[in-house]
C-alpha positions as CSV (number, residue, x, y, z in Angstrom):
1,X,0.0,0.0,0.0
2,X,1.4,3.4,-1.1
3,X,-0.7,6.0,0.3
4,X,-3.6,6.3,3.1
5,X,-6.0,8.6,4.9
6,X,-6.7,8.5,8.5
7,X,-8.5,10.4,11.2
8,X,-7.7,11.0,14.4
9,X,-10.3,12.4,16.9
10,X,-9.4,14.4,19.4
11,X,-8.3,13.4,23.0
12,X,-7.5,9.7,21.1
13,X,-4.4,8.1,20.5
14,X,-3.0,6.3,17.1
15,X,0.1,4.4,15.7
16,X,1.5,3.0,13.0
17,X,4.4,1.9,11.2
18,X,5.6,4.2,7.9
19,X,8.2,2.9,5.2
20,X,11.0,5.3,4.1
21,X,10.5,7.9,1.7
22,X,6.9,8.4,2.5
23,X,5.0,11.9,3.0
24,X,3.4,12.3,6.4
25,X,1.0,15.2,6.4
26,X,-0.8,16.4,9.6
27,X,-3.7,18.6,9.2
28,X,-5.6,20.2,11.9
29,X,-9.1,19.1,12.3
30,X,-10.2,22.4,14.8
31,X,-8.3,25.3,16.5
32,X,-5.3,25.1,18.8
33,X,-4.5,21.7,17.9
34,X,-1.8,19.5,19.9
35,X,-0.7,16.5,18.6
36,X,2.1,15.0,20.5
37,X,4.2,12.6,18.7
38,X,7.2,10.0,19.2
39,X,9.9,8.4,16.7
40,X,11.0,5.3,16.6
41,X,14.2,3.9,14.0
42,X,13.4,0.7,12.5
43,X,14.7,-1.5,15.5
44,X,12.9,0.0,18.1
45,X,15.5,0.7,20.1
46,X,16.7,4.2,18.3
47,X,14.1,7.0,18.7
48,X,14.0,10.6,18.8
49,X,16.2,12.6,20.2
50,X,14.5,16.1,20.7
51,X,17.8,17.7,23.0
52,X,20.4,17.0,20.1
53,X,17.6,17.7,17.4
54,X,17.7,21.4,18.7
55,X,21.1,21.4,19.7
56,X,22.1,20.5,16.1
57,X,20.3,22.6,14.7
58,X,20.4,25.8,16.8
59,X,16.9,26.0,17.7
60,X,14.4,25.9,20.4
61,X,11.8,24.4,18.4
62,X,10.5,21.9,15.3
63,X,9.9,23.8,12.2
64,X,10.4,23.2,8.6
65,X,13.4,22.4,7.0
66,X,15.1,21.1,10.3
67,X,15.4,16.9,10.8
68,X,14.5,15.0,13.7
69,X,17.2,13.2,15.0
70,X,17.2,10.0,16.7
71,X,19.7,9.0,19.6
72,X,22.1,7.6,16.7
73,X,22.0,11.0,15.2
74,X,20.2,8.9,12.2
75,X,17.2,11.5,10.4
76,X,14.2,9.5,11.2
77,X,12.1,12.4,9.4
78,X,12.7,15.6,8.3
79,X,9.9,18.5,8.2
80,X,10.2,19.4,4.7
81,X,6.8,21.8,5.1
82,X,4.4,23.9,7.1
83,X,2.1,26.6,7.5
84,X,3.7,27.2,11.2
85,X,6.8,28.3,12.3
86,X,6.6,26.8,15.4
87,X,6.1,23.6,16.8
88,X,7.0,22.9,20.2
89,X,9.2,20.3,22.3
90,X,10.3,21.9,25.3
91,X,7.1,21.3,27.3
92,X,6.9,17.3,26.5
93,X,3.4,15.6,26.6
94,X,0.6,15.9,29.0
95,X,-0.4,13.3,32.2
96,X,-3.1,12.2,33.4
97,X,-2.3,15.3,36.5
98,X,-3.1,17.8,33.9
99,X,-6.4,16.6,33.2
100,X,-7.7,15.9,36.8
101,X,-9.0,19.7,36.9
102,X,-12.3,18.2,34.8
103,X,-13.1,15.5,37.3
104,X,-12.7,11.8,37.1
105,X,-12.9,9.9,33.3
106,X,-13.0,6.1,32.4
107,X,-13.7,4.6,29.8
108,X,-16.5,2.5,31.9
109,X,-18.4,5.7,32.6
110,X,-17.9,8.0,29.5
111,X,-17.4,5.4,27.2
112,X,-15.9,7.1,23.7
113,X,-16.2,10.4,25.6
114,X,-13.5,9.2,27.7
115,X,-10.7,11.7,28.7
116,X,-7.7,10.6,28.4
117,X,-3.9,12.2,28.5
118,X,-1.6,11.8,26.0
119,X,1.0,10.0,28.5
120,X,-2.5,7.3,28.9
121,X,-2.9,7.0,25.1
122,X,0.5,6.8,24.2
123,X,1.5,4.0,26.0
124,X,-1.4,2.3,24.9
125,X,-0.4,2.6,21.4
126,X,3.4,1.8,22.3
127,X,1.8,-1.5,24.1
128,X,0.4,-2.4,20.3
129,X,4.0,-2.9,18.9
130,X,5.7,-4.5,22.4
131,X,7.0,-1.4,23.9
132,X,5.8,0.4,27.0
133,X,6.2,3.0,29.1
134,X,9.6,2.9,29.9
135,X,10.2,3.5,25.8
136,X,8.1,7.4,26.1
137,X,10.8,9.6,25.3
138,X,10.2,13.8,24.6
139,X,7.3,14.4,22.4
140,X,7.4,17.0,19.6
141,X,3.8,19.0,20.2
142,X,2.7,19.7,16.7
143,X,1.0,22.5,16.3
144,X,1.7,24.0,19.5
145,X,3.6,27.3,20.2
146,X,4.8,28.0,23.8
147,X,6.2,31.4,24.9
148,X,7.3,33.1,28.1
149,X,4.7,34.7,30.0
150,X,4.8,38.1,31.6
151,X,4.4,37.0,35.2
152,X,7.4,37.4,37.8
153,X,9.1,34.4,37.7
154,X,8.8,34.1,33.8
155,X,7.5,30.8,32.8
156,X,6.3,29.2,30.1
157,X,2.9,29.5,29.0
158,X,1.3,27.8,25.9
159,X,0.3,30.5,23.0
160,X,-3.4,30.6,21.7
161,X,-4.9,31.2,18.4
162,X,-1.5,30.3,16.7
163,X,-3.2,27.0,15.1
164,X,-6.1,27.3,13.0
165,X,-8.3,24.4,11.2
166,X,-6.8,23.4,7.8
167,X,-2.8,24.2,9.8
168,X,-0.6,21.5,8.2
169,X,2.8,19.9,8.8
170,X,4.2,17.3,6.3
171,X,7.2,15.1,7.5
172,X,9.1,13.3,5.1
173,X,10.5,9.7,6.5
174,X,13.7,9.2,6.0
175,X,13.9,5.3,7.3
176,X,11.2,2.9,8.3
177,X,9.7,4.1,11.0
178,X,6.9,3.7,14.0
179,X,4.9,7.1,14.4
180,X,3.4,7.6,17.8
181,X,0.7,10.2,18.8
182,X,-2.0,11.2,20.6
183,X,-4.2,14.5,20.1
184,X,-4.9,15.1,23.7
185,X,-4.5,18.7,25.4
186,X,-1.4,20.6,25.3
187,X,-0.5,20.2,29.1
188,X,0.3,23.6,29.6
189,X,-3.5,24.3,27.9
190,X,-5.9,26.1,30.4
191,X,-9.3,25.6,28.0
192,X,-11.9,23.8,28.3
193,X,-12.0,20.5,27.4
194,X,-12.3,19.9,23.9
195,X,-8.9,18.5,22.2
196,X,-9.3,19.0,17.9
197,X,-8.5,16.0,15.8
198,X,-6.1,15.2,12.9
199,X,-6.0,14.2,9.7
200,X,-2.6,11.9,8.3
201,X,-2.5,11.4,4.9
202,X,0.7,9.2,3.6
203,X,2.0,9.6,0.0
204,X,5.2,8.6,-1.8
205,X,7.7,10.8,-1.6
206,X,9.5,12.4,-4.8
207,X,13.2,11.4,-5.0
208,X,15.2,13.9,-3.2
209,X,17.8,15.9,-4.9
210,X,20.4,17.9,-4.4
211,X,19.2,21.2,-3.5
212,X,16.9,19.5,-0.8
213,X,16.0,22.5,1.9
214,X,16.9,19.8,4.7
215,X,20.0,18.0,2.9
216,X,21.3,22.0,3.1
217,X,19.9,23.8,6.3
218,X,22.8,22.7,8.2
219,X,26.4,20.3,8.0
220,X,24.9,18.2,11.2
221,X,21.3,18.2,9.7
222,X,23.2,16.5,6.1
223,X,24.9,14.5,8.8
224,X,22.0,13.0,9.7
225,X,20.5,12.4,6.8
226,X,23.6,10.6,5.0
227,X,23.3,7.9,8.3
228,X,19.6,7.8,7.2
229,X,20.8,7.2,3.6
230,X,23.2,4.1,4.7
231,X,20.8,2.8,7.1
232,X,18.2,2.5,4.5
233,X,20.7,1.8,1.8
């Protein structure tokens, strides 16, 4: 199978494993969209790396045409376009302690209106392919922008109105990979409850050449990507 469609509700969870050289594209199903999302090489054990992806790359967040760098410093993906500037991973993904300002949730009571944290969902989905909890690593928060606040201490407060409906983000993979993510709140998110879905649609990639945006952003981000090209060699 080449190419697929699939939604994601929001406040739900998803995974599934993507060959190399495939398009990813996110699109945001509702306003201030979060959708948290993990890595994973081809063996499992490499994932990514979201410290040395900024470090690397001199940044202190995901945006296109940077790569995301696993432990290995292989490219698992790189982020070859979006209508944001800004995607977060400083503030990693939310726990069930964020939610417990709307009450208690199971799945027994609310059925599908269950509320569930990304930390919950993810690890369900990891559980799908053998992994667990102890394989969560930092998240990337697509679609998220985070800022510092104007109070005294100055902390970090999650942006509003940056993410729209329609908002997209296309990854391109760069080996096999697993994709990990969950569309629960932000957890530095003060709204009401009411998460926005995704859409992923998967596509063939076109051959890359050389005057790729991410092959030249930066020597490490080339780097990366020429491991990417052995490993999948």
């Amino acid at each position: 199978m080449s190419g697929f469609t699939h939604e994601v509700p929001g406040g739900a969870a998803w995974s599934f494993p993507i060959r190399a050289g495939r398009l990813v594209t996110l699109t945001a199903l509702g306003d201030d969209a979060c959708v948290s999302t993990l890595l994973f090489g081809p063996d499992r054990l490499d994932r990514l790396n979201v410290p040395d992806t900024l470090k690397a790359q001199m940044s202190a967040c995901i945006k296109a045409p940077m790569v995301l760098m696993s432990d290995r410093g292989v490219a698992l993906a790189s982020v070859v376009d979006s209508s944001l500037d800004w995607h977060d991973c400083l503030t990693g993904f939310g726990s069930d302690a964020h939610l417990a300002r709307f009450g208690p949730s199971s799945y027994a009571v609310d059925r599908n209106d269950w509320k569930r944290s990304a930390h919950t969902g993810l690890v369900s989905e990891l559980t799908r392919h053998g992994l667990g909890e102890a394989d969560l690593h930092g998240s990337v928060n697509l679609f998220s922008k985070v800022g510092i606040t104007d109070d005294a201490r100055g902390t970090l407060g999650l942006l509003t109105g940056v993410s729209q409906e329609g908002d997209t983000v296309t990854l391109r993979t760069e080996v096999d990979v697993l994709l990990v993510l969950a569309t629960a709140p932000h957890p530095l998110s003060t709204a009401p409850y009411a998460p926005a879905g995704v859409r992923i649609d998967v596509a063939v990639a076109e051959p890359v050449t050389t005057d790729d945006p991410s092959w030249n952003f930066r020597d490490e981000s080339a780097r990366a990507l020429e491991q990417a090209r052995r490993l999948a060699a």
